[in-house]
N, C-alpha and C positions, 0 to 999 in steps of 0.2 A: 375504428379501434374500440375497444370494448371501453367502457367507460368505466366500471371495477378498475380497472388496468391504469388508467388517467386518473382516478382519484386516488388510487393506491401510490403514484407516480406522485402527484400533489401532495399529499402529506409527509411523502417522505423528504420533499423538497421542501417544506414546510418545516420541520424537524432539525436535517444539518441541510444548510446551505452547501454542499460539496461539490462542484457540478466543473465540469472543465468547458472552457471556450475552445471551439473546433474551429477557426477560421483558417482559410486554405496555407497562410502564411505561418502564421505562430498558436499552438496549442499552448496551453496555461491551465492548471489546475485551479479552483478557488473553493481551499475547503476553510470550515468555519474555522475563528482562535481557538476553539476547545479542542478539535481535530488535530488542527496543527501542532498547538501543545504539546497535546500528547504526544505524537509521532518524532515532533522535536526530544522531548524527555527520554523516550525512547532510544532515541538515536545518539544522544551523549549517555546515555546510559552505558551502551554499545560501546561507542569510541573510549569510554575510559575502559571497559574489560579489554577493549583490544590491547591498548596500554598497558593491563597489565596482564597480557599473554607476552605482550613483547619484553618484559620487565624478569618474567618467570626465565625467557627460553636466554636470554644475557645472565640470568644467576642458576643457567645449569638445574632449574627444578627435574624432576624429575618427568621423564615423558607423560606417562597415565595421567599425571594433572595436570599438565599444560592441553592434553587432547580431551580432555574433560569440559577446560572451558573453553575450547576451540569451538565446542558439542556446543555450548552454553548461548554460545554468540549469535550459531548460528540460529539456536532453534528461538532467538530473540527476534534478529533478522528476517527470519519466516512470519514471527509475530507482526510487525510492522508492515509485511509486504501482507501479509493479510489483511490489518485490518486496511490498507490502502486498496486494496482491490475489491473490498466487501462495498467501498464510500465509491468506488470509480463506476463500481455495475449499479450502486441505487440512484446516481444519479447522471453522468455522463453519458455510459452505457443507453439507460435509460432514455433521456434524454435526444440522443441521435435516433432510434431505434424508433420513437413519436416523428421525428421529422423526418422518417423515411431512407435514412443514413443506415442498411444492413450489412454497410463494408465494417463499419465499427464492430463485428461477430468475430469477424477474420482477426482482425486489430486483436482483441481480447483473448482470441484461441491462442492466439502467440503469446502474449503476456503470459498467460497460466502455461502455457508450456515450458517460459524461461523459469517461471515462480518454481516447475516443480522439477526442475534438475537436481 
C-alpha cells in the first residue's frame, strides 16, 4: 500500500479518534466527545423542530409553513448524516480497506444510496 495513503490514514486517526469495530458479531461506532456532541446537539436540535411541526399541524398553521419546516428538518438531517459519513469513510471505511476488508465498498454504496433518497 502506498504509504502517503497510511500516513495520510494515521493522521487522520490521530486527529478524531472516530473509527467503528467490525467484529463478525457486534459492529460499534467509537467517535470522539466532540463528534458525538455535536451530532448529539444536533439531533435534539431536530427533535424539538419536530415538536414543533407537530405543535403547528394540532393549531391548524397554515400549510406553506408547516412544509417549510418540514424542508428545515430535513435539510438538518442530511446535515448530520453527512457529517457521520464524512467521520465513517476517514476512518472505518479506511480502516478495513488497510486490512484487506473491500466488502466494506459495497457496505458504503448502500449507505450513500439510502443517505441520498
Amino acid at each position: 500500500m502506498n504509504t502517503e495513503i497510511v500516513q495520510l490514514d494515521k493522521n487522520i486517526s490521530d486527529v478524531e479518534h472516530t473509527c467503528c469495530s467490525h467484529g463478525e458479531t457486534e459492529r460499534k461506532s467509537h467517535h470522539s466527545d466532540q463528534v458525538k456532541n455535536n451530532m448529539i446537539l444536533r439531533l435534539n436540535r431536530i427533535e424539538g423542530q419536530v415538536r414543533g411541526i407537530k405543535g403547528m399541524i394540532e393549531k391548524d398553521t397554515y400549510c406553506d409553513d408547516v412544509l417549510n419546516q418540514i424542508a428545515s428538518v430535513q435539510s438538518a438531517l442530511n446535515g448530520v448524516g453527512k457529517l457521520l459519513l464524512e467521520h465513517h469513510m476517514k476512518s472505518c471505511v479506511m480502516e478495513r480497506i488497510q486490512e484487506g476488508d473491500t466488502e466494506v465498498l459495497k457496505e458504503l454504496m448502500t449507505s450513500i444510496t439510502k443517505l441520498m433518497k
